[in-house]
C-alpha positions in Angstrom: -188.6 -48.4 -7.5 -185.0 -48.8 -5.9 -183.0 -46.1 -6.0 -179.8 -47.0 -8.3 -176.3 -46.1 -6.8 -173.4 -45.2 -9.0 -169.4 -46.5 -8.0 -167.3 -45.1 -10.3 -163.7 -45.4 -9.5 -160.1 -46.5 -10.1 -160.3 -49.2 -12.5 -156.2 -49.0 -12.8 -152.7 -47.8 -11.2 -152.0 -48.0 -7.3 -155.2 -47.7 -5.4 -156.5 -50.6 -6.8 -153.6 -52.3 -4.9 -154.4 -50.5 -1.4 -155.5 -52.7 0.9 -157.8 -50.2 3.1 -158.9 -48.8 -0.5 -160.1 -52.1 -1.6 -161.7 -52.8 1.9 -164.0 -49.5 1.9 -164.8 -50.3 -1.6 -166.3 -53.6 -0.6 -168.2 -52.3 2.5 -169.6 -49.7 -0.1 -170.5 -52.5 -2.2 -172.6 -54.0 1.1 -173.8 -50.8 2.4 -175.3 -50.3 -0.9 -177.2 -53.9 -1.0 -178.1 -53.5 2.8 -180.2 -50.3 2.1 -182.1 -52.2 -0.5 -180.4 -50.3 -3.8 -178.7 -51.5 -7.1 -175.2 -50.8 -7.2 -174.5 -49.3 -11.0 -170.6 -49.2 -12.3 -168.9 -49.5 -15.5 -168.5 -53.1 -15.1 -164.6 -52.7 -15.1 -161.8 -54.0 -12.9 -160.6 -52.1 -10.0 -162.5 -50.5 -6.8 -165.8 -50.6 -8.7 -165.6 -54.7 -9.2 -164.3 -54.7 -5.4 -167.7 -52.6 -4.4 -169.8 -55.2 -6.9 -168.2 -57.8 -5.5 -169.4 -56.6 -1.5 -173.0 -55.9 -2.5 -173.2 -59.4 -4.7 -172.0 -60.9 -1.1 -174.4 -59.3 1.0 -177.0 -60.2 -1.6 -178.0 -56.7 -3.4 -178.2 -56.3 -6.9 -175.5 -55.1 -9.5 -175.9 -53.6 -12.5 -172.8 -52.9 -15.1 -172.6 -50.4 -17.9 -170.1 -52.3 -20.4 -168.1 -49.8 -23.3 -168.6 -53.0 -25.1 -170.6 -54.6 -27.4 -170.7 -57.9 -26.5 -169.5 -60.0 -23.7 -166.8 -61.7 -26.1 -164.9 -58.4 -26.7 -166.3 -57.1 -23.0 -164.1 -60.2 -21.5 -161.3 -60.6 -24.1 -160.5 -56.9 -25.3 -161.4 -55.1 -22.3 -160.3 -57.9 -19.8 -163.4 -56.9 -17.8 -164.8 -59.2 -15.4 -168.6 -60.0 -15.2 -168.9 -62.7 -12.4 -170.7 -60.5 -9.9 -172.9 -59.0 -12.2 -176.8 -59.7 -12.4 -177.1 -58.0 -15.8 -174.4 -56.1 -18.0 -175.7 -53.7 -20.8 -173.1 -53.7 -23.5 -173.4 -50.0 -25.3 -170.6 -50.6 -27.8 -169.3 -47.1 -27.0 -166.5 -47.5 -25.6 -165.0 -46.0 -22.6 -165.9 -42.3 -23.0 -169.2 -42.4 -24.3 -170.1 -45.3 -21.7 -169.3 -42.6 -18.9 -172.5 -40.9 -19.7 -174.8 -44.3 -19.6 -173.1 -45.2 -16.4 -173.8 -41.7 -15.1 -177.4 -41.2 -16.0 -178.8 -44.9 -15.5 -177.7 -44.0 -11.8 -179.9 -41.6 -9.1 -176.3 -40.7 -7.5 -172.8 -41.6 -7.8 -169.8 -42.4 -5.5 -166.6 -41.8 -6.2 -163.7 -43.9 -5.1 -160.4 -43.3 -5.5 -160.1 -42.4 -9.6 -158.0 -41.4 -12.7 -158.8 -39.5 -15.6 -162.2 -41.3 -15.7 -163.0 -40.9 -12.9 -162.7 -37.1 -13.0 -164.5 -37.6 -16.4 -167.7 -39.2 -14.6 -167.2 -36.6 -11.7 -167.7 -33.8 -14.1 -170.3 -34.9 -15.9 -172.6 -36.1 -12.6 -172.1 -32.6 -11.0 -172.9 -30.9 -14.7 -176.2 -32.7 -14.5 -177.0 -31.8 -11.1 -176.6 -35.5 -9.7 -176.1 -35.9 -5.6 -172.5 -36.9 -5.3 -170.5 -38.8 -2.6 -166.8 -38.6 -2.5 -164.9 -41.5 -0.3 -162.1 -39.4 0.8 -158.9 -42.0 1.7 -159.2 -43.7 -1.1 -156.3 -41.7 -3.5 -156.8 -40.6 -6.4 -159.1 -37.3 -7.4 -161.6 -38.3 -4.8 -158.6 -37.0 -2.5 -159.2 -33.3 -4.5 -162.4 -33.0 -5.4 -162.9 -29.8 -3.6 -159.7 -28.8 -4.8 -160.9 -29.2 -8.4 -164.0 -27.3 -8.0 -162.3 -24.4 -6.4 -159.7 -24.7 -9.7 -162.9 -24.6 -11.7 -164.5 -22.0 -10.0 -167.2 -24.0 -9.0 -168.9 -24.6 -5.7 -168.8 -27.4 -3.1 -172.7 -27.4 -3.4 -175.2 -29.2 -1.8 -175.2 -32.1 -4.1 -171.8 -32.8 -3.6 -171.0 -34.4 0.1 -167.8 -36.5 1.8 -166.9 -39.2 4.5 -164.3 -41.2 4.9 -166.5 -44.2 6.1 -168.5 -45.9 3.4 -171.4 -46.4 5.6 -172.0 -42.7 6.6 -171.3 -41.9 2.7 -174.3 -43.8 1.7 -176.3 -42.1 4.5 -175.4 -38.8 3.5 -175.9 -39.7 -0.1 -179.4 -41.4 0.7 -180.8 -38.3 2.9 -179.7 -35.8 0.2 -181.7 -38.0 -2.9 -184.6 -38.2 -0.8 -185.4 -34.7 0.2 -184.7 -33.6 -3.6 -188.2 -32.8 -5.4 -189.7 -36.0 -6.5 -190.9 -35.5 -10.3 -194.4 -34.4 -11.3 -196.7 -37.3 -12.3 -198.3 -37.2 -15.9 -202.1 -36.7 -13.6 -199.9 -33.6 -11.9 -199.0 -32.4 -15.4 -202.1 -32.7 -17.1 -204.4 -31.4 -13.7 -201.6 -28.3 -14.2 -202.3 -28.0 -18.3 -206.2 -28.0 -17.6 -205.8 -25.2 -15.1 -203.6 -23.2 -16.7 -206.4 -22.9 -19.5 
């Protein structure tokens, strides 16, 4: 199964309007559909479009979590766009609850750039123990992360790693979901139950 890669990131406000912001968001988008995984975001304007935009270019997948319920209120009340999208799940729960979707129907995130929501989808991926990768010079909290952590009294942990390039991001992110433990298969759980009787 491909590995599903989470962008979450300024949908709004002034890094959406940085040039070199927008740039490393697309060349996410790419690295992302190069190494053969589905890019994963909440289907919202910004850095995350940008990065579906680059991996619907270099010809990967792209999946977007919608906080509506249909594509009528996901275009017109959300003003979300949908072009670059190969499928959209529409939750109906708006922008909050849609956080957690987006969160766990991906293996790890990225952050670029990133508000309030952002920060929101930050918290609850390192709560959950998901791998993380931060693209640092991109504004926003992605600029603090380590700095919120440490105001949290939380550690920079293993799960949680940084580059400025988007390539060498994805690498990171890549080498740290591949040596986690793989889950037990259902023969693996049942050979256990036997022995343990």
């Amino acid at each position: 199964m491909k590995l599903r890669i989470g962008v979450m990131g300024s949908a709004q406000g002034p890094t959406i309007q940085n040039q070199e912001s927008i740039q490393k968001s697309i060349e996410m988008g790419e690295a992302i559909a190069k190494a053969d995984c589905i890019l994963v975001n909440g289907a919202c304007p910004g850095l995350p479009d940008e990065a579906a935009y680059g991996a619907h270019k270099a010809g990967g997948m792209v999946m977007g979590v919608s906080p509506a319920f249909s594509e009528k209120e996901h275009i017109e009340n959300y003003k979300s766009p949908h072009e670059y999208y190969d499928i959209i799940i529409y939750t109906g729960l708006g922008l909050m609850e849609r956080d957690i979707i987006n969160i766990r129907s991906s293996d790890a995130i990225i952050l670029l750039g990133g508000g309030v929501g952002t920060l929101n989808e930050f918290t609850v991926a390192y709560s959950e123990g998901k791998t993380v990768g931060v693209l640092t010079d991109t504004g926003g909290v992605s600029d603090h992360i380590e700095e919120i952590l440490k105001i949290c009294n939380r550690e920079v942990n293993g799960r949680v790693v940084f580059d400025t390039d988007p390539g060498k991001l994805l690498e990171k992110v890549l080498d740290k979901l591949l040596k986690q433990p793989q889950p037990r298969t259902e023969d693996e759980r049942v050979t256990e139950g036997t022995e343990a009787n």
